[in-house]
Structures are given as structure tokens and as C-alpha cells.
C-alpha positions in Angstrom: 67.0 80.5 76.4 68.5 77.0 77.4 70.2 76.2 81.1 73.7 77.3 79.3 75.5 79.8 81.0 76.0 82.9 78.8 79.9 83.7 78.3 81.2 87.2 80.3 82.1 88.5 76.8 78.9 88.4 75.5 77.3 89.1 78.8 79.2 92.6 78.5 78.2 93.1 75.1 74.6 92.5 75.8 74.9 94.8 78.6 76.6 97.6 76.0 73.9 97.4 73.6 71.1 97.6 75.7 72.4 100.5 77.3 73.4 101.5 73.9 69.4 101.1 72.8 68.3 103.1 76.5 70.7 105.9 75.8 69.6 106.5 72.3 66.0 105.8 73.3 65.9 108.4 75.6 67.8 111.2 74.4 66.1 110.5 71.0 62.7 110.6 72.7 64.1 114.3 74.5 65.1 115.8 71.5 61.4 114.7 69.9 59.6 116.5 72.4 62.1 119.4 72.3 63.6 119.3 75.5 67.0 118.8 74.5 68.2 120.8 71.6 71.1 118.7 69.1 73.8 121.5 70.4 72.5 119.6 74.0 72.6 116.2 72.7 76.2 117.1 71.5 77.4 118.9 74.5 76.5 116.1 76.2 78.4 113.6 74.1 81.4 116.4 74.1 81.5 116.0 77.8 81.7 112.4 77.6 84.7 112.5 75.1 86.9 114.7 76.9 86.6 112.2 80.4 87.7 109.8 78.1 91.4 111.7 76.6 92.0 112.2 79.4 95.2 110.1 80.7 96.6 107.0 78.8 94.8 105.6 76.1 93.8 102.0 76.2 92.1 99.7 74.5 88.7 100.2 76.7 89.1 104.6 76.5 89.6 103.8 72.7 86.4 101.5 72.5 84.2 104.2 75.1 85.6 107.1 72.4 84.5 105.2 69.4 80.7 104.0 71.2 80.4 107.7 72.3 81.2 108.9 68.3 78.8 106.3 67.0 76.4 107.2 70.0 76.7 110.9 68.7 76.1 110.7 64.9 73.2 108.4 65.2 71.3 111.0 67.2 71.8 114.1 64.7 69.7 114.9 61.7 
């Protein structure tokens, strides 16, 4: 990497996807070892949904919605 500094846009997608790739990671690794069951993995991602319809929809509760959906189908069968 060069002495540039790294734009805050792209310093918060970076951040996304990399927790993106530890979420998945782990969970993924949890339901391998059976640990965490899918109906777990989705009751999980349900819980997450429902914080987020909760009061007025924006932009950023829109985009959280969408990651957690994405988030959700990548870790079924």
C-alpha cells in the first residue's frame, strides 16, 4: 500500500466486508461442526432483521436489512 490516505467511504466498506467475511466465517465454521443448527443460523439473522424495522426506514436500516438477507442466504444449503 502507498503513503495515500484511504477515502472514509471505502474505509467503511472495507470494514463491512471484512466483518462480512468474520461473520460468515464463523457461523459457517459453527454450523460445520454442528453447533448451530440452520433454524439457529436463521433465528439469529431473524433477530437481526426485526432490530432493524423497527422505527423509520432509512437509507442505512435499508442497507443493514439487505447485508443481513444476503448474510442469511449465503449461509443455507
Amino acid at each position: 500500500m502507498n503513503d495515500e490516505t484511504i477515502p472514509a467511504d471505502a474505509e467503511r466498506a472495507g470494514m463491512l466486508a471484512a466483518l462480512h467475511a468474520v461473520i460468515v466465517g464463523t457461523l459457517s465454521t459453527l454450523k460445520r461442526k454442528g453447533l448451530l443448527t440452520p433454524d439457529e443460523i436463521d433465528q439469529i439473522f431473524e433477530a437481526g432483521l426485526v432490530t432493524f424495522e423497527r422505527g423509520d426506514q432509512d437509507a442505512t436500516r435499508q442497507a443493514a436489512q439487505l447485508t443481513l438477507q444476503i448474510l442469511a442466504r449465503s449461509l443455507r444449503d
